[in-house]
C-alpha positions in Angstrom: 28.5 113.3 59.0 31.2 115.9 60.3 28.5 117.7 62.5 27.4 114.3 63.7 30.6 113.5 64.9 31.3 117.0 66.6 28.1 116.4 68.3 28.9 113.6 69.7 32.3 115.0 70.5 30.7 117.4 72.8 28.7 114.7 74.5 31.9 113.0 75.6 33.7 115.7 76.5 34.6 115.7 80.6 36.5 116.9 82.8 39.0 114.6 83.9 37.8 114.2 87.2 34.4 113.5 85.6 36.0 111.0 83.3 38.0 108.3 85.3 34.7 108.1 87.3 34.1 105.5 84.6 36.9 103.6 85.3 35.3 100.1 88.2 36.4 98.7 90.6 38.5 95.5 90.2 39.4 96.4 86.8 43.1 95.9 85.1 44.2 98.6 83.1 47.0 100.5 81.3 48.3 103.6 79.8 51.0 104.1 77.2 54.4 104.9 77.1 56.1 108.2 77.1 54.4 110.7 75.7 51.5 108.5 75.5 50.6 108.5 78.8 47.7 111.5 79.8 49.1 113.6 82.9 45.7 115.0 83.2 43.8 111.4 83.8 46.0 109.6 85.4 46.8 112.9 88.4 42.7 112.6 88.3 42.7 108.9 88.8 45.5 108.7 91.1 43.3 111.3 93.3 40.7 108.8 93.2 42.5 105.5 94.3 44.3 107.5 96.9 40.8 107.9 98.4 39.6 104.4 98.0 37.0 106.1 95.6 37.7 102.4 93.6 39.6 100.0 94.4 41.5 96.8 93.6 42.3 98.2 90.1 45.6 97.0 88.8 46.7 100.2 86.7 49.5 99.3 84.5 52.0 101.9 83.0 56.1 102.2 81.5 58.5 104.8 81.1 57.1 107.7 82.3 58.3 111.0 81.0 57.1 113.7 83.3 56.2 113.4 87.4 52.4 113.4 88.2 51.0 112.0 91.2 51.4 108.4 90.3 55.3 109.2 91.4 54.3 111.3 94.8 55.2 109.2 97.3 52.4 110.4 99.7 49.7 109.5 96.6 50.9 106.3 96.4 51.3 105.3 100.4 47.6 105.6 99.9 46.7 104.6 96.4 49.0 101.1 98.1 46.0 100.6 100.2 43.1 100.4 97.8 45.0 99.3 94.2 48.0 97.9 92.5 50.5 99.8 90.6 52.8 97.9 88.0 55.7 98.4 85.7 56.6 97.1 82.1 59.3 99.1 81.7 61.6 100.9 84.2 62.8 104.5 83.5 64.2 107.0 86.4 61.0 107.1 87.8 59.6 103.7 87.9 62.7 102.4 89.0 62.7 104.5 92.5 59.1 103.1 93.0 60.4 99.7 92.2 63.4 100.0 94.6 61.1 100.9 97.1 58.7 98.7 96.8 55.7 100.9 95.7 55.5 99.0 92.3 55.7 95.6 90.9 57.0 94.8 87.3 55.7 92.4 84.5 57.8 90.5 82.5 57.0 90.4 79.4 58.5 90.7 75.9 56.8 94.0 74.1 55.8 91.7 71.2 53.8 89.4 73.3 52.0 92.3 75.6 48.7 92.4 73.7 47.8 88.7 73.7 49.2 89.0 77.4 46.7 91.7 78.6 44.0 89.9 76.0 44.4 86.5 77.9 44.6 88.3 81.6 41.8 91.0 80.3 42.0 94.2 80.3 39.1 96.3 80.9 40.6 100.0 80.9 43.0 102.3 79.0 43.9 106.0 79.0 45.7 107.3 76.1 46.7 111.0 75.0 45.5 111.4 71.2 45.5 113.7 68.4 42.7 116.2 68.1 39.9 114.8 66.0 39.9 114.8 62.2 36.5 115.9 60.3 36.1 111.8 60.3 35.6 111.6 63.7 39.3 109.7 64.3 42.2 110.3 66.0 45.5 109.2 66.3 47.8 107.9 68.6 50.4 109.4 66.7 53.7 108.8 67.8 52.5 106.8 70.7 50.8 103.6 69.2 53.8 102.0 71.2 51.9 98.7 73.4 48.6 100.4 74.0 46.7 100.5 70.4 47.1 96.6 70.7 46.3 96.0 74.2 43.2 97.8 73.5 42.3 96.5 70.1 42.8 92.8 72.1 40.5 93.5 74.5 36.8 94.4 72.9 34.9 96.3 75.4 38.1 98.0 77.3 36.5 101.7 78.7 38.7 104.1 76.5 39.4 107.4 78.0 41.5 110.0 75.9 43.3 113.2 76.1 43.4 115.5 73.3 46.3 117.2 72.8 46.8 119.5 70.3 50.8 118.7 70.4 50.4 115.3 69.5 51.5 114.8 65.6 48.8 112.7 63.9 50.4 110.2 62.4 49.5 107.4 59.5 49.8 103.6 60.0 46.9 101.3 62.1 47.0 103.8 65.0 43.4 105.6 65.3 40.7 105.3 67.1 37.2 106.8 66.1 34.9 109.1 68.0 32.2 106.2 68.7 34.7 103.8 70.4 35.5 106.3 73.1 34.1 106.3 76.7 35.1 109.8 77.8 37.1 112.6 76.0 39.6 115.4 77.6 41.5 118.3 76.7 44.8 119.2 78.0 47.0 120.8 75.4 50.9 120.0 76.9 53.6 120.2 75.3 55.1 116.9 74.4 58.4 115.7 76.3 61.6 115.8 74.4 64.9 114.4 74.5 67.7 116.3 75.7 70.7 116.2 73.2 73.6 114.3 75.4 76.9 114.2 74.1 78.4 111.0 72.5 81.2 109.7 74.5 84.8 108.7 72.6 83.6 104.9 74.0 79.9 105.2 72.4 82.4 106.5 69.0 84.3 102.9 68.7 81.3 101.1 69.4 79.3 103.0 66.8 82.2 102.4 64.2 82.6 99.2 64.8 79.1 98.8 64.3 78.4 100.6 61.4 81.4 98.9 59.1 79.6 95.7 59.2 75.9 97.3 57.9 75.9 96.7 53.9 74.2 98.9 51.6 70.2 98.4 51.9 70.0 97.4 55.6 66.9 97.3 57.4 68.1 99.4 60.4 66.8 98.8 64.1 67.9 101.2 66.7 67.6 101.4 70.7 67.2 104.2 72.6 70.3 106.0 73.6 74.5 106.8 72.9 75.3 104.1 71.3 72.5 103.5 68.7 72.8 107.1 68.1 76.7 107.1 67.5 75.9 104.0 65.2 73.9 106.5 63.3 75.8 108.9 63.0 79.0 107.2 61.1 76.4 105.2 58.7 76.6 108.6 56.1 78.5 106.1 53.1 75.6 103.7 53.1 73.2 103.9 50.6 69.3 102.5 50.2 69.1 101.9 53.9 65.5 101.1 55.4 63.8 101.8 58.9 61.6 99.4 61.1 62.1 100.4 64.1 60.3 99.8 67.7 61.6 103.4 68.0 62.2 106.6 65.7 64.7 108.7 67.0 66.0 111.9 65.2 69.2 110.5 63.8 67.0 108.8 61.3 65.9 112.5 60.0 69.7 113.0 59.7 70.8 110.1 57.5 67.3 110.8 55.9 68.2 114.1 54.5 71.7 112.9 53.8 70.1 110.7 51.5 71.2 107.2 53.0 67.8 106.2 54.2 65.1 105.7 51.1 63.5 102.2 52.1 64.0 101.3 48.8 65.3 97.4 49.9 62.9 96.7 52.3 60.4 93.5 51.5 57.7 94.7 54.6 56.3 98.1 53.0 59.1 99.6 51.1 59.8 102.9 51.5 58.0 103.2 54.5 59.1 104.2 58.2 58.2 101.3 60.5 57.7 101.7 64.1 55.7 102.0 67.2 56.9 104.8 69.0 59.2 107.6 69.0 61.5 110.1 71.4 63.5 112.8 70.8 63.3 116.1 69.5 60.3 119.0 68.3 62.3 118.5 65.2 61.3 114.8 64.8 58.0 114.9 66.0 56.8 117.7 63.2 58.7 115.5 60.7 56.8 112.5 61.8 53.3 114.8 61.4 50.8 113.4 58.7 54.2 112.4 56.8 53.1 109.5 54.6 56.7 107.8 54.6 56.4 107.2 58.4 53.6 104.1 59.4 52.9 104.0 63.3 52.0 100.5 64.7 51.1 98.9 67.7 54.3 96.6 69.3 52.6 93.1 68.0 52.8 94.6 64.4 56.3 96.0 64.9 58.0 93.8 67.3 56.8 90.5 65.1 59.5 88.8 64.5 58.2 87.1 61.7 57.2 90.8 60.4 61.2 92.0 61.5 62.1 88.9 59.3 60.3 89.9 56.0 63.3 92.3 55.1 66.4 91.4 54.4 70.0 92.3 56.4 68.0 93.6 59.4 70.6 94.9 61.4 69.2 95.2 64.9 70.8 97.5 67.6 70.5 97.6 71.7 72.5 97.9 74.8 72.7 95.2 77.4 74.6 95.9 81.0 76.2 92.4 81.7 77.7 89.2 79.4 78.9 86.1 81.1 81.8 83.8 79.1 78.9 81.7 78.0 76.9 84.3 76.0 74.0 85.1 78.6 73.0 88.9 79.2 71.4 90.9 82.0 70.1 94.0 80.0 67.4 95.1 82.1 68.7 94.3 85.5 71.9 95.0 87.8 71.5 91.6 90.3 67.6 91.7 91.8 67.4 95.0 90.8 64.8 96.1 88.2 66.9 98.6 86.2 64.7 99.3 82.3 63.1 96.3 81.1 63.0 93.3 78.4 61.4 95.6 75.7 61.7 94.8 72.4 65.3 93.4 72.0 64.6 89.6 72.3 62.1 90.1 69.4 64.6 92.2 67.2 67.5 89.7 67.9 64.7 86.6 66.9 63.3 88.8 64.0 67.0 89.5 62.6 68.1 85.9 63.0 64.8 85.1 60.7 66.1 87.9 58.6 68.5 87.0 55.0 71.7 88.3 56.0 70.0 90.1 59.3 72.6 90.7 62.5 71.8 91.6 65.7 74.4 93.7 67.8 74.5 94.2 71.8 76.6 96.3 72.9 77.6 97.9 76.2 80.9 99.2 78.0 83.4 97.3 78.9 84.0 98.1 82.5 82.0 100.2 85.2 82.7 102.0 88.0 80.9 100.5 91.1 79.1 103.2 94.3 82.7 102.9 95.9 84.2 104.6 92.5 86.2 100.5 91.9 86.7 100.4 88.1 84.8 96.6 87.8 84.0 94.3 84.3 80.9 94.2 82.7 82.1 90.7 81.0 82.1 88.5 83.7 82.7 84.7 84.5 79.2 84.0 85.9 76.4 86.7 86.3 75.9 88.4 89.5 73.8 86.8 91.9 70.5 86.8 91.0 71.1 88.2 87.8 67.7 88.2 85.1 68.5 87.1 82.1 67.5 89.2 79.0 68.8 87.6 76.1 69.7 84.0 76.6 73.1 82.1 75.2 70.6 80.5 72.9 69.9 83.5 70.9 72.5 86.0 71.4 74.4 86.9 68.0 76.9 89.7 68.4 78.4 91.7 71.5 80.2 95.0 71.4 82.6 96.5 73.8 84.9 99.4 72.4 87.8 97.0 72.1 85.8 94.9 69.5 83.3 92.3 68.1 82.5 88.7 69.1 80.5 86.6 67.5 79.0 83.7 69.8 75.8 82.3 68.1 77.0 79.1 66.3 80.1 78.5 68.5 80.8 76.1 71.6 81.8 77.5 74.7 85.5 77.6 74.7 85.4 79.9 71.1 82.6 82.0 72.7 84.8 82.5 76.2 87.9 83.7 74.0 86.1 86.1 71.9 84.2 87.9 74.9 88.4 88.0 76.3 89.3 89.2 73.4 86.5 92.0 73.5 87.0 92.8 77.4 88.9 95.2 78.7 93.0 94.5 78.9 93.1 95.1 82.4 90.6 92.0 83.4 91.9 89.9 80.1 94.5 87.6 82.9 91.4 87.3 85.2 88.7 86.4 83.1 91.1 83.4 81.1 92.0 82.1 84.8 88.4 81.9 85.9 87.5 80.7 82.4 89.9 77.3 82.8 88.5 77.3 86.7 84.9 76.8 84.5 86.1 74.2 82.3 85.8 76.3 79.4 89.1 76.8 78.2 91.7 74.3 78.9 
């Protein structure tokens, strides 16, 4: 069967000029996040729609990792013309493109974007993959992120994927076979990696106040960035912690070898690594490579909350930009402005609330500095103007500033509007209580 599959390996091999020509007019389609996403397609394809070669395609795509011509703004003045360009998630990239109007973004929750793209169909995909096993499958390895569902959703979508030897096959529901594949590439690049950013003496305190209210056998959730990471890192006295995760990042390898993480607790595969993606370091990619502890998943498995519930004392972890005295957050906008997206953290914050003992943490600064250098509070009265609301009053559990912990879900307003006083920062403590009585919710 090997030879059989190699044989029809070579039939589907293209060059990627060659291979978006299967991609129709009119379609919707997508690529994957991070590393996911194929620089070789999508610079071919973006050639294309900048020359009308197809048109009205809606192309789909989310934190992109490395510039191709889907960011030059000359491309896309053109591609503008003929197609549609959209965002699910807003990194340094797509957020310039947002500001200036070249892309749109979707709302969506990360657990709901399969049956999303099922019930608005999706006929199109492009996905970098693992180099082919002697089965005739490969991998998304650590890359299942959104895509592997939107595509298993949508029977029929036109697959078209870039082999590259860099990417880690993986274990988990993540592979696609040689016979469901339209068109096949090779581009060997080497996979982007987190730079190693130092942890601020703010991202400390909100990491230790964190960590001393995880107990022994927690089913860990973290976000990407500082804080989740400084969380991490003072979590060494735990013991028979677990991981499912929307993200693996390389932190986990460390409290892994210090023997805190074994799984051994968790109810939803024990002892295994749950998650559909993962960024950070060469280091954590070759640990995640054909390592059986570590199960990739597409975002409806992962982000379930149902599935998040199945463990018990989930302790979910994620950053949100702006708290009103009621409990609401913006954490993927700053006013009208698009800033990262929704992701996974309303289905973490459900999923741990669904969880025995689960908590789920945001956490953010207490103050910022605004483009005219004026020091300015990130708890605030009301939201700004326009604000999108993330994580609604309804559902939020815990926020974290580095002055402390409040806990809102269960209380009435005036309790909630002390604690988020409490947690602010001293300077805008006399403030925030004055405009809180102005609001009727202290008296």
């Amino acid at each position: 069967m090997e030879s059989r599959w190699q044989e029809m390996y070579r039939n589907k091999l293209k060059s990627p000029e060659e291979a978006v020509k299967l991609i129709p007019d009119g379609v919707f389609m997508a690529t994957a996040l991070t590393n996911g996403q194929p620089p070789a397609l999508i610079n071919a394809l973006a050639g294309r729609m900048a020359a009308g070669e197809v048109r009205d395609v809606t192309y789909m795509c989310s934190l992109a990792v490395r510039p191709t011509e889907l960011h030059n703004p000359e491309t896309i003045e053109k591609i503008n013309q003929y197609n549609t360009l959209d965002a699910m998630y807003a990194g340094p990239l797509e957020r310039y493109f947002l500001d200036q109007g070249y892309y749109s973004y979707i709302p969506h929750r990360l657990f709901d974007g399969p049956m999303m793209t099922a019930r608005v169909g999706m006929g199109a995909a492009m996905i970098t993959v693992s180099p082919m096993d002697h089965h005739g499958f490969f991998s998304t390895g650590i890359n299942p992120d959104y895509i592997y569902g939107f595509i298993r959703r949508n029977p029929g979508c036109i697959i078209l994927a870039e082999v590259n030897k860099f990417m880690p096959r993986t274990f988990g529901n993540n592979h696609f076979h040689i016979s469901e594949l339209a068109a096949i590439v090779e581009n060997d690049t080497p996979l982007f990696t987190l730079p190693d950013i130092p942890i601020s003496e703010k991202d400390e305190l909100i990491g230790q106040l964190i960590a001393e209210r995880v107990p022994d056998g927690a089913c860990l959730q973290l976000g990407i960035g500082n804080i989740p990471n400084a969380v991490a890192k003072n979590l060494t006295d735990k013991k028979e912690l677990g991981i499912h995760s929307e993200m693996l990042c390389d932190t986990m390898i460390d409290l892994y070898e210090a023997g805190v993480i074994t799984g051994s607790k968790k109810k939803l595969l024990p002892r295994k690594w749950v998650a559909c993606f993962a960024m950070g370091s060469n280091r954590l990619y070759d640990f995640m490579a054909e390592n059986p502890m570590i199960e990739m998943h597409d975002s409806e498995f992962v982000n379930d909350p149902y599935n998040i519930g199945l463990n018990d004392n989930v302790v979910s972890i994620n950053a949100t930009l702006e708290v009103d005295l009621t409990g609401q957050c913006a954490s993927e906008a700053i006013g009208t402005r698009q800033y990262s997206g929704a992701g996974g953290q309303m289905d973490f914050i459900e999923g741990a609330w669904r969880s025995n003992g689960g908590q789920a943490f945001l956490a953010l600064y207490s103050t910022y500095k605004n483009k005219d250098g004026k020091v300015k509070s990130r708890i605030n009265p009301i939201l700004e103007a326009g604000s999108m609301i993330t994580t609604t009053r309804n559902d939020v559990q815990y926020i974290v500033t580095e002055y402390g912990v409040a806990r809102l879900k269960g209380f009435d307003l005036r309790r909630r509007a002390k604690e988020l006083i409490r947690i602010a920062h001293p300077d805008f403590r006399d403030w925030l209580e004055f405009e809180a009585r102005k609001l009727n919710f202290l008296r």
